[in-house]
N, C-alpha and C positions, 0 to 999 in steps of 0.2 A: 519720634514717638513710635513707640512699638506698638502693632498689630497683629494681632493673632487672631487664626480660623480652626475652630473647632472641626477636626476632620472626624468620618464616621458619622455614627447615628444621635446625632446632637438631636439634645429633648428627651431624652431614653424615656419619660416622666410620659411625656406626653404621646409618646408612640405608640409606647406597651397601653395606654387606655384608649387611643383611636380601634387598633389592631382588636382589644377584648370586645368595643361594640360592632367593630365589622365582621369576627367572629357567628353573630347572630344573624348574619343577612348572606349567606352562602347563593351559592351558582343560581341555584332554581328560584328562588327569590327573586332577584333578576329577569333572568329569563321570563317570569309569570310576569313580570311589567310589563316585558315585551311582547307578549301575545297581547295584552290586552290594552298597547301604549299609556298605559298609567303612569303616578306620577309615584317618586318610593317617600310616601308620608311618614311610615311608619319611620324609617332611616332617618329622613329629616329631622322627626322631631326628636328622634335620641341624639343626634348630634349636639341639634340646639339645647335638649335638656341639658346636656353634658357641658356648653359651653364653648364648643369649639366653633358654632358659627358666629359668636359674639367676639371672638377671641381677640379680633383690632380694637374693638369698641374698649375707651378708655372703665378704667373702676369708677370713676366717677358718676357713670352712666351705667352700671351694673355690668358693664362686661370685663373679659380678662384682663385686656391692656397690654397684651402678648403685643411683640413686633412683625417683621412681615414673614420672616424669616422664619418664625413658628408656625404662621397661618397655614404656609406652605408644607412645612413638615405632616401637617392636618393630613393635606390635601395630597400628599406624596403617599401617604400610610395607607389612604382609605382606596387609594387604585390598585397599591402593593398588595394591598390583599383580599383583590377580585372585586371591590365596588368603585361604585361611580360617583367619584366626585363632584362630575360640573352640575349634576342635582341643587348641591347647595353651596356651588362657589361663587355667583354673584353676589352675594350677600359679603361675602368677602371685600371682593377687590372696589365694589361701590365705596366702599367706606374711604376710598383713598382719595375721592372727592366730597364725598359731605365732613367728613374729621377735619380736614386742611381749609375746607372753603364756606364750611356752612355755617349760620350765625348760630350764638351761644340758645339763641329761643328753639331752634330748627332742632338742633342737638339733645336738647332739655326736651322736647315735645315725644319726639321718634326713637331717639339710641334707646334709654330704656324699654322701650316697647319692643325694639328688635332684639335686645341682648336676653330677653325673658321669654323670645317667643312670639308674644302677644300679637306683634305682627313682622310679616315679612316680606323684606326686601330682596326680592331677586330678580326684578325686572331692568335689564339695561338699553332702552330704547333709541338705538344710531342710528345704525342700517338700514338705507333706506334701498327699493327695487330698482332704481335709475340710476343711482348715485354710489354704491358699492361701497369701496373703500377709500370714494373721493368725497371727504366728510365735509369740506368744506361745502361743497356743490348741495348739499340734502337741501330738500324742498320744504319741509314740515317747516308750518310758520306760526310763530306767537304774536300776537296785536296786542297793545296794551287796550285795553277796556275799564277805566275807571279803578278800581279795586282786583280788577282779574286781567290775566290775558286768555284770550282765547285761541286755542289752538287746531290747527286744522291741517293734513296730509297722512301720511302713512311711513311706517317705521313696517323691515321684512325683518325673520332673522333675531326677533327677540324670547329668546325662550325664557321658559314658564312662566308666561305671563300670563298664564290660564292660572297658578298656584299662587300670584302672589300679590299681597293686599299694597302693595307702593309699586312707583318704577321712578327710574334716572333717563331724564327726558332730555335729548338734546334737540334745541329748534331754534330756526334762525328767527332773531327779532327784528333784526335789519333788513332789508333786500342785500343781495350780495353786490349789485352795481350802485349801491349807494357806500358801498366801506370803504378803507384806503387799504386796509388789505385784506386777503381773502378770508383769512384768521378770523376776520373780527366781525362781529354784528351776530354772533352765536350766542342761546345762552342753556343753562342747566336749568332745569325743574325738578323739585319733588310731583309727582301726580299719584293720587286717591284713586286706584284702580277699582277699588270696591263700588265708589259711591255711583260709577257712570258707566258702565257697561248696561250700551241698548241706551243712554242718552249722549251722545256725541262722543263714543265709543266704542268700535267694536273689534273681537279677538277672535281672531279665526285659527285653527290648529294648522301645521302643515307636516305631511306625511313624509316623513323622512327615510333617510339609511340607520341609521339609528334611534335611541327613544330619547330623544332630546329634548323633548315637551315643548315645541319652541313653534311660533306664531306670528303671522301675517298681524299687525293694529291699524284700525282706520281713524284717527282722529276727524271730527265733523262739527268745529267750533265747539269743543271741546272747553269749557273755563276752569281755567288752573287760578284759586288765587295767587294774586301778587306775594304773599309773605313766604310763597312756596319757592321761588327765584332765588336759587344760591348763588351767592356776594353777587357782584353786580353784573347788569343787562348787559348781554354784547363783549361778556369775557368767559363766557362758558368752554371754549376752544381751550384755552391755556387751562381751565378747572380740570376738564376733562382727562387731559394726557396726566394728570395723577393717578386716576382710575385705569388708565387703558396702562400706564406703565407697571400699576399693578397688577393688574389684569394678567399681563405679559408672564408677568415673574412665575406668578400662581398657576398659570397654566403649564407652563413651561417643568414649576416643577412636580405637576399633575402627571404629564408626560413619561418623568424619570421614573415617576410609581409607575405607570402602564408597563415600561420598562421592565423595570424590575421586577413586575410580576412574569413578565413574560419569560425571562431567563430565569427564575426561580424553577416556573413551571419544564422547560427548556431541559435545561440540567438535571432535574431530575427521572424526566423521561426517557433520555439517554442513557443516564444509569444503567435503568430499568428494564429496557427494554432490549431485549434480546433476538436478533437475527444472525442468522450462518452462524449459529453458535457464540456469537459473542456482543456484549452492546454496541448498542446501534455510537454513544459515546465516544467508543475505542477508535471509529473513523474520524479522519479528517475534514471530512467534506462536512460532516455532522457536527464535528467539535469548533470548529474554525471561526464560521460563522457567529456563532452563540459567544465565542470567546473575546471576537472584534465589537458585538454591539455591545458586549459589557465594558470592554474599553472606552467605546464611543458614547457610555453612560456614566460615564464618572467623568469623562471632559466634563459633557453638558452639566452634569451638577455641579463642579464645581465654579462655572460660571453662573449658574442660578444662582447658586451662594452669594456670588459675588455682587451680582446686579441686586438682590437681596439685602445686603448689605450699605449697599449704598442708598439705595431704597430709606432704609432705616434712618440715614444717617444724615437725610434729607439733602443729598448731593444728586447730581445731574447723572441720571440713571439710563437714559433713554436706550443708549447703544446696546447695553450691557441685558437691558430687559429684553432689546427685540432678536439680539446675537443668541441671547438663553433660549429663545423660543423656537427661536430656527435648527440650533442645534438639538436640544433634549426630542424637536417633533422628529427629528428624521433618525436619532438616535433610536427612538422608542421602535417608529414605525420597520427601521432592521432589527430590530429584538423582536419583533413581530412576525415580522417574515421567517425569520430564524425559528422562532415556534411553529409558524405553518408548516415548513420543512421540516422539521425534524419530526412534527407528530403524524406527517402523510396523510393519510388520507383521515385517520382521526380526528386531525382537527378540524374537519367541518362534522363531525355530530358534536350537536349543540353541548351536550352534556360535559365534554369537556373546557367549555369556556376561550376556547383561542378563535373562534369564527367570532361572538361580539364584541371580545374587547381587541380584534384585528379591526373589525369595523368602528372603532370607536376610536381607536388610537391615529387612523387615516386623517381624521378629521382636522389635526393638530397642525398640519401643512398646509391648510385651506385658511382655518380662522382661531384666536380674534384676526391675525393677519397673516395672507401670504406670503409664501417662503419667497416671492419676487418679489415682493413690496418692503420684506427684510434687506435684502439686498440692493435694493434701490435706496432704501434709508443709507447702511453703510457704506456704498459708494458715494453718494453725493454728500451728507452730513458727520462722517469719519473720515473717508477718504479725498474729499474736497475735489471729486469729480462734477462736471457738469451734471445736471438733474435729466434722468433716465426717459421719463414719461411725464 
């Protein structure tokens, strides 16, 4: 069977209208969010008016019905051209466990509500303060209770949870010394963030390096109904790695727009810029750089594609999503450096834009996951080396 990959700006359709509403939210925009750590409403909600935070959500449910592959295009456009995507990427890659795992009522109740707007989902709550990115170990516990379970611990690390009216809860129903493997006794929730903040809920903001809107949760018996448990108790582990391998991709190709803004912006300052008579360009030490993280940007997206692709195609994606995210963060983050060197000292007044999204694109090496925790997956589960840690 023949396969073929669209090379270039696949989606032209939908690029050219990411690109005219990011058009409306220039540098200072921005920046006012971040004196005053706000959340960017106004952005959000042109997106979602426009459809592209709905854009997984099948037609049946009022959204696009786009594959992953375009969600990402979204989400590549809107950094490409100086905004901030991870505002409104949870809403995204969640759907890659409620679509696949949630019941036909779950779906019927919520997607329409999300794909119009009405309400949003951007809360993904794992991370917990003890437990990192040992997700089995998390503490947070569900108790069945009749028609509810009640939940109780703390999830760090879940941003905009302050903005948003649902969250994807992961919590052990089991004890871990009662499972047969570590995997199991996990499960997924929907949780009603509106109706229990300050009754066995609370959201605390944390000040970060960048505006990330992202928050400390205390659960304190906590009651989630029972009908809100997607597919069944004590299998929320395997629900989840759909969302976190989307999660991966999306990120990942969030990264190649950071990227890409930053050698857009790169290249053309070189040009431009004129020292000892000639642009700053015409050197090597200047040109070299910029020239290799653009190299090292078309790797990485073409394995985004790839993991992207397979994504879609509902094949075993794992390697390919967390390979794309290791490469495009470290790609992006030498297009970055590449931009602080070549604008010198420029680039730290704010008004040129490469001090926040320098600080924003660092982040990509840290999380959803570390570039050691990348490498510990492909050695032991690619490479069929012994397990690292």
């Amino acid at each position: 069977m023949l396969t073929t990959l669209e090379i270039g700006e696949d989606y032209p359709e939908l690029r050219d209208s990411v690109r005219r509403i990011c058009a409306r939210f220039p540098g200072a925009y921005w920046r006012k969010l971040e004196d005053t750590q706000s959340y960017p409403t106004e952005f959000v909600t042109e997106l979602t008016e426009a459809g592209f935070l709905g854009a997984l959500i099948p037609e049946e449910y009022g959204g696009s019905g786009l594959p992953l592959r375009a969600a990402a295009v979204i989400l590549e456009e809107i950094n490409a051209s100086g905004c901030v995507a991870s505002q409104g990427h949870a809403q995204m890659y969640i759907m890659g466990t409620l679509l696949r795992h949630g019941s036909e009522e779950q779906k019927r109740r919520y997607l329409p509500d999300i794909a119009a707007g009405r309400l949003r989902l951007q809360a993904f709550g794992v991370t917990e303060p003890s437990t990192g990115s040992d997700t089995t170990k998390l503490k947070t516990r569900a108790v069945r209770n009749g028609d509810h379970y009640l939940v109780s611990g703390q999830k760090v690390w879940t941003s905009r949870a302050m903005h948003s009216d649902m969250m994807l809860l992961l919590a052990r129903t089991t004890p871990a010394d009662q499972v047969t493997k570590r995997t199991d006794g996990l499960s997924v929730f929907l949780v009603d963030l509106r109706e229990h903040r300050g009754k066995g809920l609370e959201i605390r903001p944390i000040e970060a390096m960048i505006n990330h809107n992202t928050t400390e949760i205390f659960f304190d018996n906590l009651p989630v109904p029972a009908e809100n448990l997607i597919g069944a108790e004590g299998s929320g582990f395997r629900y989840i790695l759909d969302g976190l391998n989307a999660e991966r991709i999306l990120v990942a190709t969030e990264a190649i727009g950071d990227g890409r803004w930053f050698i857009a912006k790169s290249t053309q300052y070189a040009k431009d810029r004129v020292v000892f008579g000639r642009p700053i360009g015409a050197n090597q030490g200047v040109q070299f750089p910029i020239a290799r993280a653009w190299a090292e940007l078309e790797a990485a997206d073409m394995v985004c594609r790839r993991a992207a692709a397979l994504f879609d195609a509902g094949q075993e994606c794992g390697a390919d999503a967390n390979i794309a995210k290791l490469l495009a963060s470290e790609a992006a983050w030498k297009a970055g450096e590449a931009a602080m060197q070549t604008h010198g000292g420029f680039a730290y007044a704010r008004e040129y834009e490469i001090e926040r999204k320098w600080r924003e694109t660092r982040l990509y090496q840290i999380a959803p996951i570390s570039t050691n925790l990348v490498l510990a997956y492909v050695g032991q589960h690619v490479l069929g080396m012994p397990r690292s840690y």
